[in-house]
C-alpha positions in Angstrom: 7.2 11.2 4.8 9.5 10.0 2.1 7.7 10.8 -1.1 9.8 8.2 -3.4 9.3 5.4 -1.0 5.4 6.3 -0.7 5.0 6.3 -4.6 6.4 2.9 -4.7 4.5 1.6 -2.3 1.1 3.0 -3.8 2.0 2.0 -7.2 3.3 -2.1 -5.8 -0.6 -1.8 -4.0 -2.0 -1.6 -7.4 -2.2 -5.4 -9.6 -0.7 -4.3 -12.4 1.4 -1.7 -10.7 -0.5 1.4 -12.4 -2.3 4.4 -11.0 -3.7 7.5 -12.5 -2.7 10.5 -10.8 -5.8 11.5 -9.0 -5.5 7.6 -7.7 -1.9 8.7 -6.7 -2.5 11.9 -5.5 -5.8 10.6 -3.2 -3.8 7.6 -1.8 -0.8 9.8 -1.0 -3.1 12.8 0.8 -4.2 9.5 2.6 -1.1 8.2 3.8 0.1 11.9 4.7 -2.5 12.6 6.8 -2.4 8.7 8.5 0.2 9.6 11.1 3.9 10.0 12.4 4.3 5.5 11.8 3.8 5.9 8.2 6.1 9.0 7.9 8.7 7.1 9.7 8.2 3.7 8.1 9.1 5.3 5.0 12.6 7.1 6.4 13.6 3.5 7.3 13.0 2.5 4.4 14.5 5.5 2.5 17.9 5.6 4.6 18.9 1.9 3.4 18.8 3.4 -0.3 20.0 6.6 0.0 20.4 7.7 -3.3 17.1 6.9 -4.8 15.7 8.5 -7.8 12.2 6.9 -9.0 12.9 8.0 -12.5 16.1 8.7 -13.8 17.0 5.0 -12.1 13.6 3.6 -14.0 11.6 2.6 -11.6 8.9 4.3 -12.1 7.5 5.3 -15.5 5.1 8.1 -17.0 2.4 6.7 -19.1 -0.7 7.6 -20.5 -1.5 10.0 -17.5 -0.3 8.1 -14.5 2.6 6.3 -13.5 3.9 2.6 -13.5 6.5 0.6 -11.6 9.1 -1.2 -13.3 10.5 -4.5 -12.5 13.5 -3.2 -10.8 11.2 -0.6 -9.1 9.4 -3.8 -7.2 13.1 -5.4 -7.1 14.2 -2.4 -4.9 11.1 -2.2 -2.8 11.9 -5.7 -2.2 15.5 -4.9 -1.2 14.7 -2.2 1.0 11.8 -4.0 3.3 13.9 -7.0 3.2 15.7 -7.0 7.1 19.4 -7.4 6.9 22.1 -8.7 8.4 24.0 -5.9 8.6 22.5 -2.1 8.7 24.0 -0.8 5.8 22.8 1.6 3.1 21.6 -0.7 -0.4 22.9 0.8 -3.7 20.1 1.0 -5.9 21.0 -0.3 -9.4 20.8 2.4 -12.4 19.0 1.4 -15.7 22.3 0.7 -17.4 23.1 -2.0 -14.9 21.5 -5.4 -15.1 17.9 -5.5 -15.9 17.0 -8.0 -13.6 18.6 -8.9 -10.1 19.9 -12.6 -10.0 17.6 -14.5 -7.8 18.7 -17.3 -5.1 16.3 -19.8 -3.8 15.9 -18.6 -0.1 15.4 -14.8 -1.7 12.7 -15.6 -3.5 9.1 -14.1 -1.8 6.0 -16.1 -1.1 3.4 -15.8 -4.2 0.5 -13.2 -3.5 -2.3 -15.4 -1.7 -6.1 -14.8 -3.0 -6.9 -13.7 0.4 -3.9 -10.7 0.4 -5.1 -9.4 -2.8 -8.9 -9.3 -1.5 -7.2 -8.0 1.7 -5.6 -5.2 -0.2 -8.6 -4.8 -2.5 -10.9 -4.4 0.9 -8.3 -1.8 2.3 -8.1 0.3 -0.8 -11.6 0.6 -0.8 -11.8 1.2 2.5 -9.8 4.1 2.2 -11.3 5.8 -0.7 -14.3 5.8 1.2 -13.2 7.5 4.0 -11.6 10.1 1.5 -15.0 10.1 -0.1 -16.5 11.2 3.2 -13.6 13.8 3.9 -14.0 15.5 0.8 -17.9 15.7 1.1 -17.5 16.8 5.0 -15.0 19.5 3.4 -17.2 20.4 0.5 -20.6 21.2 3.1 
């Protein structure tokens, strides 16, 4: 499991792209433990940027005990699930570089339906229930 990938992933799955770290650390123990797909969804996804650095390229930030993503954190996530035409490695941009990535009509993604956010919302509870349960199956 690619734990840059993973952290973006979590954090994009939260609406305003925040989590605590006890809400980072569950989620990832979660995905971890959800099998070998996961683990190598996220090496795809890690091999087309292959320099990736969550923090020092600000895409993730610290705050207030947790950790956001950034604009160009989403715009990268983006770039690495979008399928290419050609299999080669992304260059992810540095802070320095431009802010925002320039935006052509056909790139532009479908806005979040009600039912995907509900959808997500369901999941998400779904799975700190079931980490609920582990814990207390642990804890007896």
């Amino acid at each position: 499991m690619n734990f840059r990938v993973t952290v973006l992933k979590i954090l994009v799955s939260y609406s305003d792209g925040f989590a605590v770290m006890e809400d980072l650390k569950r989620d990832m123990a979660i995905l971890a433990t959800s099998g070998r797909e996961w683990a190598d969804r996220t090496k795809r996804l890690a091999a087309r940027v292959p320099d990736l650095d969550i923090f020092s390229q600000g895409l993730v930030e610290r705050i207030s005990g947790g950790w956001q993503i950034t604009a160009n954190g989403r715009a990268v996530l983006e770039l690495m699930e979008a399928r290419p035409a050609a299999p080669e490695p992304i260059q992810a941009p540095f802070v320095e570089e431009a802010p925002a990535p320039i935006v052509t009509p056909n790139q532009v993604p479908p806005l979040p339906q009600p039912t995907d956010r509900a959808k997500r919302r369901r999941e998400r509870g779904e799975r700190r229930r079931e980490a609920r349960e582990r814990t207390r199956e642990n804890a007896s």
